[in-house]
C-alpha positions as CSV (number, residue, x, y, z in Angstrom):
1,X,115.5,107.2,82.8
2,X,115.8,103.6,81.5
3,X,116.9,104.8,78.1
4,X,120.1,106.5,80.3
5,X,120.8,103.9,81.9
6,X,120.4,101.5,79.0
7,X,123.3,103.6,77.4
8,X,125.5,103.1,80.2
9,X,124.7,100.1,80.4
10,X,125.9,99.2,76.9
11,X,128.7,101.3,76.9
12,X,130.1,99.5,80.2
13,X,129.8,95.9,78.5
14,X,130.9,96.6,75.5
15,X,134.2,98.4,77.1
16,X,134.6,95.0,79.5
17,X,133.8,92.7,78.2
18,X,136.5,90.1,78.0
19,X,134.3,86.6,76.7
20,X,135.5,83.2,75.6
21,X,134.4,80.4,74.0
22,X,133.2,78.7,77.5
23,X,131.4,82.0,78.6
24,X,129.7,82.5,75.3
25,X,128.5,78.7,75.3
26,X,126.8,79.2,78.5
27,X,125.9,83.0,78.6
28,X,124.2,83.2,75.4
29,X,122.0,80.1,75.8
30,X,120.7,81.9,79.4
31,X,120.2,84.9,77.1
32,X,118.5,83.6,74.3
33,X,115.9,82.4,77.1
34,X,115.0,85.6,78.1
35,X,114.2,86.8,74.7
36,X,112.4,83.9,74.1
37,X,110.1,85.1,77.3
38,X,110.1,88.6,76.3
39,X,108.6,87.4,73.1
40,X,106.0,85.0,74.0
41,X,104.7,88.0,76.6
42,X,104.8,90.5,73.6
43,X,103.0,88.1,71.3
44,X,99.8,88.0,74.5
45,X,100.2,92.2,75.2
46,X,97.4,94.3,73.8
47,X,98.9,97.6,74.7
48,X,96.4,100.4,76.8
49,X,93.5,98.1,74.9
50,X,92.9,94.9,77.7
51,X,94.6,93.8,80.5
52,X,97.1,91.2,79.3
53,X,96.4,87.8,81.4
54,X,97.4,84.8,79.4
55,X,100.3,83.0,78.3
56,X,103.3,84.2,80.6
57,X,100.8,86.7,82.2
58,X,98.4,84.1,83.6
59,X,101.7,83.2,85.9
60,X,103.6,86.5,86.7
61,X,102.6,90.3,86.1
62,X,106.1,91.3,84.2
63,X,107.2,88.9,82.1
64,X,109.0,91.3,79.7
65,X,110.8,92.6,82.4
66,X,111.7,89.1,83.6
67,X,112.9,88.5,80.0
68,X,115.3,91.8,80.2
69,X,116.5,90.4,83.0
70,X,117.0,86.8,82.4
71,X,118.9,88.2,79.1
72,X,120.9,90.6,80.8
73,X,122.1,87.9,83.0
74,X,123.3,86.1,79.8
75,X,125.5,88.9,78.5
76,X,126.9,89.2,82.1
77,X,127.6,85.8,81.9
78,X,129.0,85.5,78.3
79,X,131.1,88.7,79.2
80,X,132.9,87.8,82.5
81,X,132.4,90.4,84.2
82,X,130.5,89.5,87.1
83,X,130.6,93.7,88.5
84,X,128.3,94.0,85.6
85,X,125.7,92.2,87.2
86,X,125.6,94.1,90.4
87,X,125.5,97.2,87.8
88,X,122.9,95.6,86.0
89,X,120.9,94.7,89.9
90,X,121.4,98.4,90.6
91,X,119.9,99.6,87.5
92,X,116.7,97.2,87.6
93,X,116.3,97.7,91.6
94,X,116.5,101.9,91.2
95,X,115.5,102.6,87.5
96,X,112.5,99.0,86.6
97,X,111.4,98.8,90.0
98,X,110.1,102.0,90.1
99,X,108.8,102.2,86.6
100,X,106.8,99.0,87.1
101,X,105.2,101.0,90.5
102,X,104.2,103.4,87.6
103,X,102.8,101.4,85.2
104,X,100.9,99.3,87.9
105,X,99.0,102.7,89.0
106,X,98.6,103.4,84.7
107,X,96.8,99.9,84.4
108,X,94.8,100.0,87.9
109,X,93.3,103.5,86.2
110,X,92.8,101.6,83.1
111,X,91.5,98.5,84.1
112,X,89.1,98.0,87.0
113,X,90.1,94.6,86.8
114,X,93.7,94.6,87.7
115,X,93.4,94.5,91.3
116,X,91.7,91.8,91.0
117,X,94.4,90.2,88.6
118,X,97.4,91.5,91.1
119,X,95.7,89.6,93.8
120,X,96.0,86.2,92.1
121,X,99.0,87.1,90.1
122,X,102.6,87.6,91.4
123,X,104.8,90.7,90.5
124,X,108.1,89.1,89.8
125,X,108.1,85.3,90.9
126,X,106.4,83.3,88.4
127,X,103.0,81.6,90.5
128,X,100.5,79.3,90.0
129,X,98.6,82.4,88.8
130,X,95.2,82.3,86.6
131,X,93.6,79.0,84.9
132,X,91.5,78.9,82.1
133,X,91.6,81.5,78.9
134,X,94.6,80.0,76.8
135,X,94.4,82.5,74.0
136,X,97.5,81.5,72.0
137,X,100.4,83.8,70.9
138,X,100.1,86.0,68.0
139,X,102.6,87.3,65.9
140,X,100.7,90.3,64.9
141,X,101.3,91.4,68.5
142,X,104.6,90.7,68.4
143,X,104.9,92.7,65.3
144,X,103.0,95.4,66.4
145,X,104.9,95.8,70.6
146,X,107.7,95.6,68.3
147,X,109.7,93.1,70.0
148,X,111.8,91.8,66.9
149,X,113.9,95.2,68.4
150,X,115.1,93.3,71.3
151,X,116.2,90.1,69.1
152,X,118.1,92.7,66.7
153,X,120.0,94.0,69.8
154,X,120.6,90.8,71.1
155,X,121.9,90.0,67.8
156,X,124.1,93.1,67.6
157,X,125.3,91.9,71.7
158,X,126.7,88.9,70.7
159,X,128.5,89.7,67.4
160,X,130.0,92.5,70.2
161,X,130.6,89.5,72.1
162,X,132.1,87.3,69.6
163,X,134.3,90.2,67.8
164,X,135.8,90.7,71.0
165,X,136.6,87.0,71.8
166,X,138.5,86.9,68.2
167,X,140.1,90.1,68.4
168,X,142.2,89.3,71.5
């Protein structure tokens, strides 16, 4: 369903969107934030292999999800179209809330430790969360959860952005 969505999602802001130069000077920055958390949660996530608990995941459960977010609030911002980001609301509240339910019950089968872990550690709202292991990022994770995907579609966002902004 997300990849749906996703589509619509792209096809409504790059039909919209109407940028300029102040919009883009404050939208991309807020984007360029939440890629910068989606990374540094891809660079700690060992996929189906351990339960991820350090760097952004010693504070909040879904960081990369956070990260879509906080990036999607960027292109809303750089677009001007604010009805985007109730479309963008309505997608994350009926297609990511649910799918993070689902991959909560996935890693409580996987990991006997997780309930433990959802205890201390808050779904959504960064917390004080865990202390202690401060296992540092690793690119190889990035590499491997393939998140250098999301920076190319950023990229490919705001040339959008900024072709439309000189075409007018």
């Amino acid at each position: 369903m997300r990849v749906p969505c996703g589509f619509v999602l792209v096809i409504a802001f790059a039909w919209l969107s109407r940028p300029t130069v102040l919009s883009l000077a404050i939208g991309l920055p807020v984007g360029v934030l939440g890629l910068a958390i989606r990374a540094w949660a891809a660079g700690h996530l060992e996929k189906n292999r351990s339960l991820a608990c350090t760097g952004p995941y010693a504070r909040v459960r879904n960081p990369l999800y956070i990260g879509t977010l906080i990036t999607a609030a960027g292109f809303v911002i750089a677009s001007r179209r604010w009805w985007l980001a109730a479309l963008f609301g309505a997608v994350f509240f009926f297609v990511y809330l649910p799918v993070i339910e689902l991959e909560e019950q996935h890693l409580r089968s996987l990991f006997p430790e997780y309930a433990q872990y959802a205890a201390r550690v808050p779904a959504l709202v960064p917390g004080r969360g865990l202390a202690g292991d401060r296992r540092p990022f690793r690119w190889a994770l990035y590499l491997r959860n393939e998140e250098y995907q999301a920076a190319l579609g950023f990229l490919a966002g705001t040339a959008w952005l900024v072709f439309r902004l000189i075409s007018r």
